[in-house]
C-alpha positions as MATLAB code, in Angstrom:
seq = 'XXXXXXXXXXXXXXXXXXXXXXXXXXXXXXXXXXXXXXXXXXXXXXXXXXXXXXXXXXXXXXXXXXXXXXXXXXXXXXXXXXXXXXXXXXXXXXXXXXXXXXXX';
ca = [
      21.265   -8.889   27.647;
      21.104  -11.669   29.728;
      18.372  -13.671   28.567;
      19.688  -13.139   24.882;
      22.888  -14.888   26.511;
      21.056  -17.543   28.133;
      19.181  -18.118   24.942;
      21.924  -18.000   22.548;
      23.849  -20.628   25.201;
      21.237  -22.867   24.634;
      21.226  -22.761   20.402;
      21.111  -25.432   18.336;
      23.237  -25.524   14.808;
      21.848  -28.016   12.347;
      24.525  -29.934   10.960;
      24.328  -29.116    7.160;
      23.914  -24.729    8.091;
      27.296  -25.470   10.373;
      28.896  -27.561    7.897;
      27.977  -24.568    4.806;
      29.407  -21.719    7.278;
      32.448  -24.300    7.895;
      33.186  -24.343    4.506;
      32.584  -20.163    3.549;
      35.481  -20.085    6.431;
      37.986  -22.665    4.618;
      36.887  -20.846    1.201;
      37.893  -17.472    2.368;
      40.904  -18.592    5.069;
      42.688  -22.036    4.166;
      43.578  -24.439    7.020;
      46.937  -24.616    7.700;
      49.480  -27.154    6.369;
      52.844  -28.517    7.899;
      55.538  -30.233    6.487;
      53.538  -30.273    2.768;
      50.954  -32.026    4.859;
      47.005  -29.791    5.278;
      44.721  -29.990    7.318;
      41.415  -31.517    5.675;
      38.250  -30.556    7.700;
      35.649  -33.118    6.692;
      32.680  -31.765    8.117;
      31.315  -30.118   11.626;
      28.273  -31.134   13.960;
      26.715  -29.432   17.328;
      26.941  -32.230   19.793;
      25.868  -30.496   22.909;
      24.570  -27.076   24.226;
      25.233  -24.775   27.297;
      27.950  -23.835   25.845;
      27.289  -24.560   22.198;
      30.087  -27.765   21.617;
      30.810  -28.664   18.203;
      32.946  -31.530   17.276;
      35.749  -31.232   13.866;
      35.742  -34.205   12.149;
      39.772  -33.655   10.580;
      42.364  -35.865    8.558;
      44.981  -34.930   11.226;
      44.170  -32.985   14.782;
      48.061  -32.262   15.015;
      47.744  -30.518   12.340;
      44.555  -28.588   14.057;
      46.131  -25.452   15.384;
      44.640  -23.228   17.812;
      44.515  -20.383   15.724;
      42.617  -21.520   12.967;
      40.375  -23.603   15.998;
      39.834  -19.716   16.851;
      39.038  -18.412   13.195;
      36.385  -20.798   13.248;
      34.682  -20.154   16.628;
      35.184  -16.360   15.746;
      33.389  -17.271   12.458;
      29.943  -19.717   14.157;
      30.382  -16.465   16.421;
      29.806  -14.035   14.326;
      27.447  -16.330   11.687;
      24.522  -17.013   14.154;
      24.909  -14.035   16.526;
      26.754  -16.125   19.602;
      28.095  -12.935   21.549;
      29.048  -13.396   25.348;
      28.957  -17.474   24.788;
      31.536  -19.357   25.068;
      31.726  -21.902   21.688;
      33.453  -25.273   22.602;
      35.078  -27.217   19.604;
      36.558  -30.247   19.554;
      38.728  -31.682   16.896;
      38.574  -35.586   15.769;
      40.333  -37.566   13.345;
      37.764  -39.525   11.328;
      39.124  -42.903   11.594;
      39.088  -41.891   15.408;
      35.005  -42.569   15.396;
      35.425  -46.090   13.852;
      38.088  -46.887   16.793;
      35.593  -46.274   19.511;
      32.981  -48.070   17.972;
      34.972  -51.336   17.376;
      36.463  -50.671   21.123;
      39.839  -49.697   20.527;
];
C-alpha cells in the first residue's frame, strides 16, 4: 500500500486528460455563482508532483469556493485512482499570468 502511495504521489496528469475530467465535473456539478456573477473555469494543468499540484486557471478566484475546490480534488481523486495523496490545487485568475509576466 505504500509503494502504490508513493507512486501515485509522484503521477503525472497530462493537461488535455485533466482538463476533459475538469469539464465531466462542471457538466455534471456547475460552479457556483454569486451575486448573478459564475465562476468560469478555463482550463486545469499539473504543475508539480509529490503531492500532485494542479493550478485553476478561473475568471474570478473569489468566486472559487472551497467546496467546489473539494468536488474537484474528490473528482482527479477518484478519476486516476489518487487514494491516500494529498491533491494540491491552486486557483488563478487568467489575466493574473499576463501580470507576472509583464512584472506587475
Amino acid at each position: 500500500m505504500i509503494n502504490e502511495v508513493a507512486e501515485k504521489n509522484a503521477f503525472r496528469i497530462s493537461t488535455s486528460v485533466l482538463n476533459q475530467v475538469i469539464n465531466e465535473a462542471i457538466a455534471i456539478v456547475q460552479p457556483p455563482s454569486d451575486k448573478g456573477r459564475r465562476l468560469k473555469i478555463y482550463y486545469g494543468t499539473q504543475v508539480s508532483t509529490k503531492p500532485p499540484t494542479f493550478i485553476i486557471f478561473v475568471n474570478d478566484k473569489k468566486l472559487f469556493h472551497f467546496s467546489y475546490e473539494r468536488y474537484l480534488v474528490n473528482q482527479i481523486r477518484k478519476e486516476f485512482n489518487l487514494v491516500g495523496t494529498p491533491i494540491k490545487i491552486i486557483a488563478r485568475e487568467k489575466n493574473e499570468k499576463e501580470a507576472k509576466k509583464e512584472g506587475y
